[in-house]
KOLKOLVEX-458340 format. One record per residue (C-alpha): residue in three letters; y negated, x, z. Coordinates in steps of 0.001 Angstrom, whole numbers, padded with zeros to 6 digits, always signed. Layout:
N
ALAYXZ ...
This chain:
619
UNK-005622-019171+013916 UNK-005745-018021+017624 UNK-008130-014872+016665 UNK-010245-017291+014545 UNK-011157-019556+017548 UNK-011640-016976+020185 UNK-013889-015495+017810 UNK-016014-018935+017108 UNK-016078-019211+020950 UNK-017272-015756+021867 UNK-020057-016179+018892 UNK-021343-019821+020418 UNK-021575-018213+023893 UNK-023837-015315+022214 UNK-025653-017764+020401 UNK-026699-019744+023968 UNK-027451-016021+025810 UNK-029746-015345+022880 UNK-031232-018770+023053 UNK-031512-018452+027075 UNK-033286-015223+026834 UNK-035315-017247+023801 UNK-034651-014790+020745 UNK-034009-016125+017474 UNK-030309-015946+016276 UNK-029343-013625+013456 UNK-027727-015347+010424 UNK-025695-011609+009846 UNK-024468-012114+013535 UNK-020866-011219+013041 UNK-018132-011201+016018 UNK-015351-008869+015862 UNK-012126-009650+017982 UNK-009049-007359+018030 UNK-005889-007046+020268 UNK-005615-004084+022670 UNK-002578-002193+022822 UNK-002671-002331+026875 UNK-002149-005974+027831 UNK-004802-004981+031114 UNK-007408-005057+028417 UNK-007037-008489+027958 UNK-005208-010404+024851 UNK-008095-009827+022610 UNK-011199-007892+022919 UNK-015038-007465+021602 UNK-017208-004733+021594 UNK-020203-007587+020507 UNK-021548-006460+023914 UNK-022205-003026+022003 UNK-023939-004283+018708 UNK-026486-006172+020278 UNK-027273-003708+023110 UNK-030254-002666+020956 UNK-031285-006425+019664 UNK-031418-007883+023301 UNK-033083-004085+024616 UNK-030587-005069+027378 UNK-027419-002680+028913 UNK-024173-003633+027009 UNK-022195-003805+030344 UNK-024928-006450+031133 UNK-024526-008346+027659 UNK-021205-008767+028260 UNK-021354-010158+031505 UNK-023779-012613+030328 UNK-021644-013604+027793 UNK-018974-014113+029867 UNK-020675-016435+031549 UNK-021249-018785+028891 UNK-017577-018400+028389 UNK-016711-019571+031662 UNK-019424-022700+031872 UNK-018334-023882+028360 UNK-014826-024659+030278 UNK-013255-021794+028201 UNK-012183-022416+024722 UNK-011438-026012+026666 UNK-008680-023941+028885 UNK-007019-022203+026058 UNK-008628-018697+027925 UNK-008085-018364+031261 UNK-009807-016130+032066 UNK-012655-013318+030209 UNK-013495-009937+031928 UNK-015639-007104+031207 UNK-015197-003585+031223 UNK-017291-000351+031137 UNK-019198+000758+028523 UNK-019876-002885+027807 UNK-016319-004357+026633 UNK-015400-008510+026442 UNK-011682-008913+026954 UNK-010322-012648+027398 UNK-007021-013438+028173 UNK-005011-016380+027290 UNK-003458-019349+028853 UNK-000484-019594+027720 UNK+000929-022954+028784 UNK-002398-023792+026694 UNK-001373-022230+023759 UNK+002488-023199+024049 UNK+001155-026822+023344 UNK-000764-025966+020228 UNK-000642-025006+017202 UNK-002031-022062+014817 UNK-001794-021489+011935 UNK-003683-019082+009064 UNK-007520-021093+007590 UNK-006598-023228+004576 UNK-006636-020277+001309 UNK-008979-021041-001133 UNK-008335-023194-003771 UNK-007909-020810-005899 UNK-005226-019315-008738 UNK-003728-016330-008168 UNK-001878-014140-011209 UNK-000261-011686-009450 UNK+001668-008841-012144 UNK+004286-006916-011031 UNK+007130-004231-011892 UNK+006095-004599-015715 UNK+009218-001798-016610 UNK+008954-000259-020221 UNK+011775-002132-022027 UNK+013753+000940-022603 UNK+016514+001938-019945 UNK+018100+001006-016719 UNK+015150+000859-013889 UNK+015355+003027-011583 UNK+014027+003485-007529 UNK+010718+003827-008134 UNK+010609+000866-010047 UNK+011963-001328-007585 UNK+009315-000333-005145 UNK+006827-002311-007444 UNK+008904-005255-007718 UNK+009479-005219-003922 UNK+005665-004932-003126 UNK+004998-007205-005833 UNK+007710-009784-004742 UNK+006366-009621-001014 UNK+002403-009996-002330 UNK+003916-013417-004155 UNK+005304-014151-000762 UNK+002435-013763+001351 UNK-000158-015004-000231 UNK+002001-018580-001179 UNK+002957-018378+002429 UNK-001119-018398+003620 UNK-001347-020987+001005 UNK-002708-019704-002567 UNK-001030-020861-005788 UNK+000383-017794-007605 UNK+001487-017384-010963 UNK+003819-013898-011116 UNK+003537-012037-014756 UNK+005926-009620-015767 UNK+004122-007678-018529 UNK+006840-005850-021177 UNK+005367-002951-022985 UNK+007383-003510-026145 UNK+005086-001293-028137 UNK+004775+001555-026131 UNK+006140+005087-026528 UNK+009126+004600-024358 UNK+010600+002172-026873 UNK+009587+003776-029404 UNK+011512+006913-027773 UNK+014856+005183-027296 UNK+014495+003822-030763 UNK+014050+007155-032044 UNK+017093+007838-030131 UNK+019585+004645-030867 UNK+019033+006207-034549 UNK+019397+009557-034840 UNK+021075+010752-031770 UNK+024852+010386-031821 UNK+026013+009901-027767 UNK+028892+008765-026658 UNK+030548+007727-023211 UNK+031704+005384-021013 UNK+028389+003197-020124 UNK+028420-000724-018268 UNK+024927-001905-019202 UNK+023281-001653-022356 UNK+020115-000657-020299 UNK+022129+002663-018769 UNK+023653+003813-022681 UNK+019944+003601-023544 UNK+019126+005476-019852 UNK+021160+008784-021564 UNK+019507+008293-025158 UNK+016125+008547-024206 UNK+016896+011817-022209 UNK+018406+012593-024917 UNK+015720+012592-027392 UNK+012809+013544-025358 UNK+015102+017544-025554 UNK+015946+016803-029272 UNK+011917+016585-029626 UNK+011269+019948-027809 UNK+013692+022190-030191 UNK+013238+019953-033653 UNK+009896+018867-034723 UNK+011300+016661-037511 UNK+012667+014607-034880 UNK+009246+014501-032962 UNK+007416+013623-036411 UNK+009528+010332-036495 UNK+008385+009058-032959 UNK+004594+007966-035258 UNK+006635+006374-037431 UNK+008720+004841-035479 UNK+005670+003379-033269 UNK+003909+002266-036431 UNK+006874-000031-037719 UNK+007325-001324-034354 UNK+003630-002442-034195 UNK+003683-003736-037521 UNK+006336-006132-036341 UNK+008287-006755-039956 UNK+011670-004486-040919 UNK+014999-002744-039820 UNK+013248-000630-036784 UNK+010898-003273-035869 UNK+013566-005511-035380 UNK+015997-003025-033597 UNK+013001-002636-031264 UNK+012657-006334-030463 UNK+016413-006212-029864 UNK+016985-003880-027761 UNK+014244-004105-025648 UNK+014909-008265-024824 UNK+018855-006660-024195 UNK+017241-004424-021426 UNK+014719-006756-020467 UNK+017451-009212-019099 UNK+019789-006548-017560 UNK+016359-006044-015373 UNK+015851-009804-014684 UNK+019353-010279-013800 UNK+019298-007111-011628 UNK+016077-008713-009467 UNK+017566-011663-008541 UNK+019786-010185-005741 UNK+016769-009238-004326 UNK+015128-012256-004699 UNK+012628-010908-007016 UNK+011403-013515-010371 UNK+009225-014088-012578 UNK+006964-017307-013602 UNK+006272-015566-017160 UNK+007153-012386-019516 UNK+004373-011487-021657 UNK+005145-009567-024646 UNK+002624-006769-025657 UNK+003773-007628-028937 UNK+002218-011032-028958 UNK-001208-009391-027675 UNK-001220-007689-031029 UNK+000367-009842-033196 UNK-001568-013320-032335 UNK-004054-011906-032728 UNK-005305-011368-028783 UNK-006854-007879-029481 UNK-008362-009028-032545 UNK-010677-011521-030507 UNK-011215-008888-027908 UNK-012392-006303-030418 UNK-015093-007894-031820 UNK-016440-008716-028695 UNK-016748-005383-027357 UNK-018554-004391-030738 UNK-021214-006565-029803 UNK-021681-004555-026220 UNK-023302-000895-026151 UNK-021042+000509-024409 UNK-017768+000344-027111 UNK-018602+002714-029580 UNK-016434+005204-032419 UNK-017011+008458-032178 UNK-018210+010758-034852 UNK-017693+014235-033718 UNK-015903+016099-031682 UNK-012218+016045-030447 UNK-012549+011966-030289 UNK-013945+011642-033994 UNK-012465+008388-035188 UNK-011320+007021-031793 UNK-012852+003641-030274 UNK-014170+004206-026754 UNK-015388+002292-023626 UNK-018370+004996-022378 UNK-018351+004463-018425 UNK-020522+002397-016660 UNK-020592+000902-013556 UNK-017771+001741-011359 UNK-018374+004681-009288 UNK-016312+007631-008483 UNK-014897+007842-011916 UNK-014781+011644-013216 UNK-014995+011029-016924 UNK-014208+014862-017606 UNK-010843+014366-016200 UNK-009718+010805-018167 UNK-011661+011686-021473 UNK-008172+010058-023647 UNK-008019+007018-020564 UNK-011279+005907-021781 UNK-010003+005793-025713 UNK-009293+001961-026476 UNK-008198+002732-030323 UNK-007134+006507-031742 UNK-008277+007562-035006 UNK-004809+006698-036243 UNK-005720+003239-035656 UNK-003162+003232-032779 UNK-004054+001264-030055 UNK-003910+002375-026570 UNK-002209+000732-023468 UNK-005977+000202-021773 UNK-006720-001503-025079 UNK-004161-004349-024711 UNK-004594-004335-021230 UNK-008277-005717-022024 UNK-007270-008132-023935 UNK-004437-009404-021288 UNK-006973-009754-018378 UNK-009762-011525-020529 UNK-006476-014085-021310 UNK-005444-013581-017831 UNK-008986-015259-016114 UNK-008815-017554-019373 UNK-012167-015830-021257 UNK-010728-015031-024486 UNK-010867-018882-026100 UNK-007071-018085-027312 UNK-003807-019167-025695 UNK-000017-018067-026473 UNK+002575-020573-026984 UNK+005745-020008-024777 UNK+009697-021168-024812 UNK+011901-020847-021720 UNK+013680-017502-021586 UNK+015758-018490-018688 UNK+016274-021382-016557 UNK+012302-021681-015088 UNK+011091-018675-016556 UNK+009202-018401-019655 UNK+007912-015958-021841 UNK+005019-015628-024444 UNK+006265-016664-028648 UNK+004992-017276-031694 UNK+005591-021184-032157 UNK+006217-022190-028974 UNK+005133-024750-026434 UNK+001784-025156-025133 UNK+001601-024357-020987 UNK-000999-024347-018286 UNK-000355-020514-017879 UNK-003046-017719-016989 UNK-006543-019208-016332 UNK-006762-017406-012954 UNK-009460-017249-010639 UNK-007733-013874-009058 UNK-005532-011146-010536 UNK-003816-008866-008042 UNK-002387-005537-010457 UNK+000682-003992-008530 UNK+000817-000182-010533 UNK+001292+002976-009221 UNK-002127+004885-008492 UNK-001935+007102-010666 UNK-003269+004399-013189 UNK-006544+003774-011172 UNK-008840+005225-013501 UNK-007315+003011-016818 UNK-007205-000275-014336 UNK-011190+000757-013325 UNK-011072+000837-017550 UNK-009911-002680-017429 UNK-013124-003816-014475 UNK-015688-001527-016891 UNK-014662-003454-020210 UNK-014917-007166-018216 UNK-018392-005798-016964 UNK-020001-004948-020283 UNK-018855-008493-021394 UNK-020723-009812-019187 UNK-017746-010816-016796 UNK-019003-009263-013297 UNK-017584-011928-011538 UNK-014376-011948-012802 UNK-014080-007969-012031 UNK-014708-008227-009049 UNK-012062-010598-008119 UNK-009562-008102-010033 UNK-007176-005932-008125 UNK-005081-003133-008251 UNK-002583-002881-005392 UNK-002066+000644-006319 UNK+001131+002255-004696 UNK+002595+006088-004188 UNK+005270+007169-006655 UNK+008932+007429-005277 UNK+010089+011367-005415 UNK+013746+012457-004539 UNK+014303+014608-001162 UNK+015666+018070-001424 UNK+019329+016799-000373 UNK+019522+013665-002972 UNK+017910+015789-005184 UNK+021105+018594-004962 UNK+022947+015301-005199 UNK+021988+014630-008623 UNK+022173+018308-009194 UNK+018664+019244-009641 UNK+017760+022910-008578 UNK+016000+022794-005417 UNK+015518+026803-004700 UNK+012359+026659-005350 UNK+011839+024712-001989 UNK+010166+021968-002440 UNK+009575+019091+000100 UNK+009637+016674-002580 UNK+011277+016153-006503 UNK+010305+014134-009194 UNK+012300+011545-011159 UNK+011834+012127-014741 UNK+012873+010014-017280 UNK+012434+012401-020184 UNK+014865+014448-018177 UNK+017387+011586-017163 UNK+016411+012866-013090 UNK+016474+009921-011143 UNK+018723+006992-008630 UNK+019263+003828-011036 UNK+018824+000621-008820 UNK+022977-000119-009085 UNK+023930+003085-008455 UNK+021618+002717-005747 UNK+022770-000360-004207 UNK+026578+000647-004894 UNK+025732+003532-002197 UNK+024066+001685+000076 UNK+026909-001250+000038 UNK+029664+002133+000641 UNK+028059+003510+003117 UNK+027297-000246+005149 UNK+031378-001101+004200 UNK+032150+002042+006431 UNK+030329+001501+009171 UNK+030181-001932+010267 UNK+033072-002668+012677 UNK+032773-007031+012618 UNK+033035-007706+008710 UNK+032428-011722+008997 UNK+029091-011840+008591 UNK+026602-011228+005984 UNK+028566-009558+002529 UNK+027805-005260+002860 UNK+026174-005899-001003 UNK+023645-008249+000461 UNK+022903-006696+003847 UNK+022829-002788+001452 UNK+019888-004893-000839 UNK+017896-006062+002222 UNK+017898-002758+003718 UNK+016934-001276-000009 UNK+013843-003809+000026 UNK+012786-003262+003666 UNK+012767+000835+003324 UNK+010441+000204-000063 UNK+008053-001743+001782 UNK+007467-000359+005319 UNK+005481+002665+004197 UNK+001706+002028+003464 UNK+001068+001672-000076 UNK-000495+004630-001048 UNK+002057+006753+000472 UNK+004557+008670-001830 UNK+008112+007799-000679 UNK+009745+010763-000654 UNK+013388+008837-000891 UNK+016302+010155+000878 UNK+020038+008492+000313 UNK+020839+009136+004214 UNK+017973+007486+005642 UNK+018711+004562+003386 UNK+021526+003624+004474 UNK+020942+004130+008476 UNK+021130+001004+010422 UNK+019158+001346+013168 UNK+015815+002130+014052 UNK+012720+000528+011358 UNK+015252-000692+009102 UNK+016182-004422+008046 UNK+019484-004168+009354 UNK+017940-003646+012573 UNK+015297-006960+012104 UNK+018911-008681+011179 UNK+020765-007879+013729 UNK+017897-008814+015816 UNK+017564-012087+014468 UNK+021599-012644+014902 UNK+021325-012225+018366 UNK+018989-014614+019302 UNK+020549-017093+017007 UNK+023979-016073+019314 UNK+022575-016527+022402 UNK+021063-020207+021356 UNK+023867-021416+020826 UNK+025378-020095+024016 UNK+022557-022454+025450 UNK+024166-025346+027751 UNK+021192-027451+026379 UNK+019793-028852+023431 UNK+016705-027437+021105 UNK+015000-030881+022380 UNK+015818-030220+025454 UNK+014533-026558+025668 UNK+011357-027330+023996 UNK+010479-030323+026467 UNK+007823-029818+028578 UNK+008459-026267+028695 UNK+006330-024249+031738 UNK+005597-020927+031154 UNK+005411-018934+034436 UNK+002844-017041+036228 UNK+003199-014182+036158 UNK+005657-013415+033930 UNK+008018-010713+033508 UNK+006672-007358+032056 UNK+008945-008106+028745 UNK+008264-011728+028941 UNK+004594-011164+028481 UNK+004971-008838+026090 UNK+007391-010949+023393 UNK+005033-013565+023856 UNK+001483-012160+023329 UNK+003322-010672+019974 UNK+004752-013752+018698 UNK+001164-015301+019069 UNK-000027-012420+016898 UNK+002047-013535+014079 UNK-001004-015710+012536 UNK-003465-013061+012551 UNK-000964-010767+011352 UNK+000082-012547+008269 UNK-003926-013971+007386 UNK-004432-009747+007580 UNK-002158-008847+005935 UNK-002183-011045+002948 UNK-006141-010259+002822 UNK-005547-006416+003029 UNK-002797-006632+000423 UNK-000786-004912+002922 UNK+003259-006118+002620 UNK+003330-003051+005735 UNK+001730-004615+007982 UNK+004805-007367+008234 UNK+007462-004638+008378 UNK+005440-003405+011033 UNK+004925-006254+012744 UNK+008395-007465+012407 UNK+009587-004220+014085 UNK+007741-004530+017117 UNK+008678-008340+017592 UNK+012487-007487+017156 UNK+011503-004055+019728 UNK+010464-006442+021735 UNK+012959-009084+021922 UNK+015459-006803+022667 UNK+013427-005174+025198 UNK+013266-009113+026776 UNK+017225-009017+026108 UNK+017986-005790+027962 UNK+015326-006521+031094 UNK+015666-010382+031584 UNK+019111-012002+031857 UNK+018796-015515+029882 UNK+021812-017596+030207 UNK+022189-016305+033539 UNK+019117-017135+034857 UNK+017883-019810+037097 UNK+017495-023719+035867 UNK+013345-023449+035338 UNK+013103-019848+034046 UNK+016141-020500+031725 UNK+014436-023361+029702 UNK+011367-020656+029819 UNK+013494-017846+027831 UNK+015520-020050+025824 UNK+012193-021451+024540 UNK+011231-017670+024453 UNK+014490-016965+022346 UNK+013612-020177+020038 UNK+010277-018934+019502 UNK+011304-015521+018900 UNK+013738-016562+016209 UNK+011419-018586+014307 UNK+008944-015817+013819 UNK+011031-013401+013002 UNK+012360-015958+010657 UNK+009142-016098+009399 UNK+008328-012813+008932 UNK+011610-011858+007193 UNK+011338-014818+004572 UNK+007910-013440+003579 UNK+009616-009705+003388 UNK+012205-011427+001252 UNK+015311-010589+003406 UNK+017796-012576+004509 UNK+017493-013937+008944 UNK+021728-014318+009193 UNK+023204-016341+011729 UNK+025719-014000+012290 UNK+025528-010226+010840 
């Protein structure tokens, strides 16, 4: 990785100034490189100068130029830099040679061999999914893709809550509220009932009385309901599977709450925590009855405001989500001394049974958690229960990838004929209340709206170019940011969109093979010139970014970065396109931009296979 080496360099030459001026060498000596925006501040800089300006009792401005002379006496970076400046207050900026770089190659450090269970979109069983859920599966599709891409072996969970109020709700509702209408999927019939139900509960407590029950028989696994349960939810379960795959979105394994409980999982995890001081049952107060985890360790948690998160098993004997999730993650980093068995459920996916096969599943060394954040304090649950087991390591190699919720805007709010006079900047989807955009109504908009628009119709089908542009809108916001969705924006096709990184991707894919040579041809003994073109320089400093991008993003857990990345790079390219005439230009600096172009296309390719979207030859 280009960042990687300039960085081992520029620590080496610090190393021989501090030796020079005969001062011992810190072990916690850490260089820092990072790529100005303004190209005149070299291709990457360090402020190193800076940190050790109190060490070395020396100017920084004078540090620097020190160090850059170590730079330049060790040949620099054996003529990958060509040259290293410095700049007031006490700045290190080295810039590249680039007919260095051109003939090698970078690439991310080898990952760690390590396993990586990575769970993702983890819908209740119990209707259609709709926008919000395919955000997770999009951030946790692109996580898979990043981190396999630097090198990790992953293992993608999809966790069904199969005995969890939601179900339990729809149940409720597939038996005692009549509804009919015309309905496609299974998944959207059962999208209606559990509106449905969730009003019948507000004006008839009968009705609400039977949602206990209900969630009883389903736990206790045996019986008419508990049976209807298991059906309906697998029915729904595979609607969502099969509406993933467009997207490229799957799975390695299902696990079934259900077999948590029922094999006995909990169990095993129960009587462990007994044996800690810190799971207790409470003999007074509002909790009397209920099983807690007191907090511990993990700061910034305000117990006052999660007093039920921190409730592993009600009084009722109910067991809580947190509770099972316990007993998942001491499975999932293989601590619990039990194992599920597992049959296929579809071609290579395969999902938790009683009787089934025995499989080298779980056992991780990582688990990456992609939930909304609103569930941060019952995933820092999860960490506190691993702690007081003794498990420190193991929490802290657990993380949530916590995301913002998706919310309607006003105008596809009025759409779906919410009341929006209260003006609001944001609204809601609500289940309960049947408010929300299911993913194929979605996608049936999107694929209109594309249909319309797009004058050459030989290219990529509207349905797939509609779900690349779903996926890419998902993903370019930062995680934590609420998406505040809006129909219109959607289904634009220019600007930071995927239809734009396609298009851009075409083009250069066009113009190669306008090339009146071959890819051998171009890519022999290419010479890049000096100077180059303003948008020359610029396409090429980003494309050599693309390492460091990738290792930083896949480190941060940050599937924006990419989309932002990508952006720039197609920005860029047709920047090049607009300022530099290719096929037209003259013998030497042709091969030069057609190598540009092949370069271009590759890491853009790149990019857009770990973003999961589609690089068409043609759009």
């Amino acid at each position: 990785m280009l960042s990687r080496l300039i960085q081992k360099e520029i620590e080496q030459s610090v190393k021989r100034v501090m030796k020079r001026l005969g001062l011992e060498i810190s072990e916690e000596l850490s260089v820092v490189v990072e790529q100005p925006a303004n190209p005149e501040h070299g291709d990457y800089s360090s402020n190193i100068a800076m940190q050790l300006a109190r060490t070395l009792r020396k100017p920084p401005l004078v540090i620097a130029q020190l160090i850059q002379e170590e730079l330049k006496s060790a040949g620099l970076a054996e003529g990958l830099l060509e040259k290293a400046e410095t700049a007031a207050p006490g700045f290190l900026n080295v810039h590249i040679c680039w007919n260095a770089w051109a003939r090698r190659d970078f690439a991310p450090p080898p990952a760690p061999e390590e396993k990586v269970v990575i769970e993702h979109t983890s819908v209740n069983p119990n209707k259609s999914m709709h926008i919000g859920h395919l955000r997770n599966s999009c951030i946790g599709d692109t996580l898979v893709r990043m981190l396999r891409r630097i090198g990790y072996a992953v293992e993608v969970h999809n966790y069904i809550d199969d005995l969890g109020n939601q179900l339990t709700d729809t149940v409720v509702g597939l038996l005692n509220v009549p509804l009919t209408g015309e309905h496609v999927r299974f998944g959207d019939y059962c999208w209606d009932i559990y509106s449905a139900i969730n009003k019948e509960y507000a004006v008839n407590p009968e009705m609400a009385a039977k949602r206990a029950e209900t969630l009883h028989e389903l736990e206790e696994g045996a019986g008419n309901v508990a049976w209807l349960g298991s059906l309906a939810a697998e029915r729904i379960v595979r609607e969502h599977i099969a509406e993933m795959k467009p997207f490229g979105i799957e799975y390695d394994l299902l696990v079934w709450e259900s077999s948590i409980v029922r094999e006995g999982f909990w169990s095993a995890a129960f009587e462990r925590l007994r044996q800690t001081p810190l799971f207790y049952q409470e003999t007074e107060g509002k909790l009397a009855g209920c099983w807690v985890l007191k907090q511990g360790t993990e700061q910034g948690l305000q117990e006052s405001e999660h007093i039920t998160d921190k409730v592993l098993v009600r009084s009722n004997g109910i067991l809580t989500y947190t509770a099972k999730d316990i007993a998942y993650h001491l499975w999932k980093f293989g601590l619990l001394n039990k194992d599920f068995t597992y049959k296929k459920f579809e071609e290579s996916l395969y999902t938790t049974v009683t009787g089934g096969e025995r499989l080298p599943l779980g056992g991780a060394d990582v688990v990456i958690n992609v939930i909304d954040s609103r569930q941060e304090y019952p995933q820092n649950m999860v960490k506190e229960a691993l702690r007081a087991l003794g498990y420190s390591a193991q929490a802290d190699k657990l993380y949530h990838a916590g995301y913002g919720v998706v919310s309607l805007s006003p105008a596809s709010a009025a759409d779906l004929g919410i009341d929006i006079s209260d003006g609001k900047a944001s609204y809601a989807m609500s289940g309960r209340q049947g408010i929300g955009i299911k993913v194929s109504d979605l996608i049936n908009l999107v694929e209109e709206s594309i249909e319309q628009s797009r004058a050459d119709k030989d290219g990529l089908p509207s349905r797939t170019i509609a779900i690349a542009a779903i996926r890419y809108y998902l993903l370019r916001f930062n995680l934590g940011t609420e998406v505040v969705f809006d129909l219109r924006q959607a289904t634009e096709i220019s600007g930071n969109t995927g239809v734009y990184l396609m298009y851009s991707h075409a083009r250069a894919v066009s113009v190669l093979a306008k090339a009146p040579m071959s890819a051998e041809n171009i890519d022999e003994d290419v010479v890049i010139p000096d100077p180059m073109e303003k948008a020359e320089a610029a396409l090429l400093r980003h494309i050599a970014f693309w390492p460091d991008t990738l290792y930083a993003a896949g480190r941060d857990l940050a599937p924006n970065a990419i989309c932002g990345y990508a952006h720039t790079l197609a920005t860029l390219f047709n920047n090049f396109y607009s300022a530099c005439p290719i096929l037209r230009a003259e013998p030497e600096r042709l091969r030069f931009r057609l190598w540009l172009v092949r370069r271009f296309a590759g890491t853009l390719k790149d990019a857009l296979d770990v973003l999961g979207l589609p690089a068409p030859d043609r759009l």
